[in-house]
N, C-alpha and C positions, 0 to 999 in steps of 0.2 A: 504494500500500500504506500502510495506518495504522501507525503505531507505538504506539499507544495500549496504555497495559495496560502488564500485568508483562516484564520481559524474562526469560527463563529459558533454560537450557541443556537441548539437545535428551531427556536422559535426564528432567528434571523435566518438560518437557515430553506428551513419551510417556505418561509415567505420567498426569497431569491427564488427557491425553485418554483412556488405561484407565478412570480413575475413571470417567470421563460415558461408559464403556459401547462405545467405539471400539476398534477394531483399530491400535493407531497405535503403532510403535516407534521411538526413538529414528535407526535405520538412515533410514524414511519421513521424519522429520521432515526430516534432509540433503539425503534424495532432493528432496522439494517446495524446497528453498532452492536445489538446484543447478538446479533445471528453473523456477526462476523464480515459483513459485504461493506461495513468503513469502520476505520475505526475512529478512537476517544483519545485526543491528542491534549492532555489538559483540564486543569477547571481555572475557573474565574470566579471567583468565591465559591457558591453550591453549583454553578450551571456547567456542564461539561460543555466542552470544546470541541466541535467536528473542523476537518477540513471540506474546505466547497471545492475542490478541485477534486478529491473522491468521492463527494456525494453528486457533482458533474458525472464522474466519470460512472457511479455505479449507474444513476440512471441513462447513461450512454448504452451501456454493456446491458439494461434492461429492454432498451427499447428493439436495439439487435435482438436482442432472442425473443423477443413477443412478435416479431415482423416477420409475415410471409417472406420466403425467397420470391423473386421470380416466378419459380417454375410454377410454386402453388397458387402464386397470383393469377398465371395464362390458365391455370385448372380452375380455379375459379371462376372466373371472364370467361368460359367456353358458353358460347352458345348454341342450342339443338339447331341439329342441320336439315 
């Protein structure tokens, strides 16, 4: 996992990934840090610390694997002949 980038607490978080049009709350961003897909880089008095450049990337790495290829796209789009 990179550390790269801002470190931010899950609620600034959240919101960044609203901005860019994502489904992502504060509650998700824990959940991904407890299940290992970013991690906890820090606290700031009680609020842990994520990097936005893992939690960029893990929902990068989500959107890839939730996406048709291609091939299952043209199988899709077939229409009866």
């Amino acid at each position: 996992m990179t550390t790269a980038g801002p470190l931010v607490t899950a609620d600034v978080a959240a919101a960044w990934a609203r901005l860019l049009g994502h489904d992502v709350t504060p509650t998700t961003i824990r959940s991904w840090a407890q299940r290992g897909h970013i991690g906890r880089h820090g606290r700031d008095g009680r609020r842990t610390l994520y990097s936005l450049a893992e939690i960029q990337a893990h929902i990068t790495d989500t959107i890839k694997a939730t996406t048709p290829v291609a091939e299952d796209r043209k199988a899709c789009n077939t229409s009866p002949q």
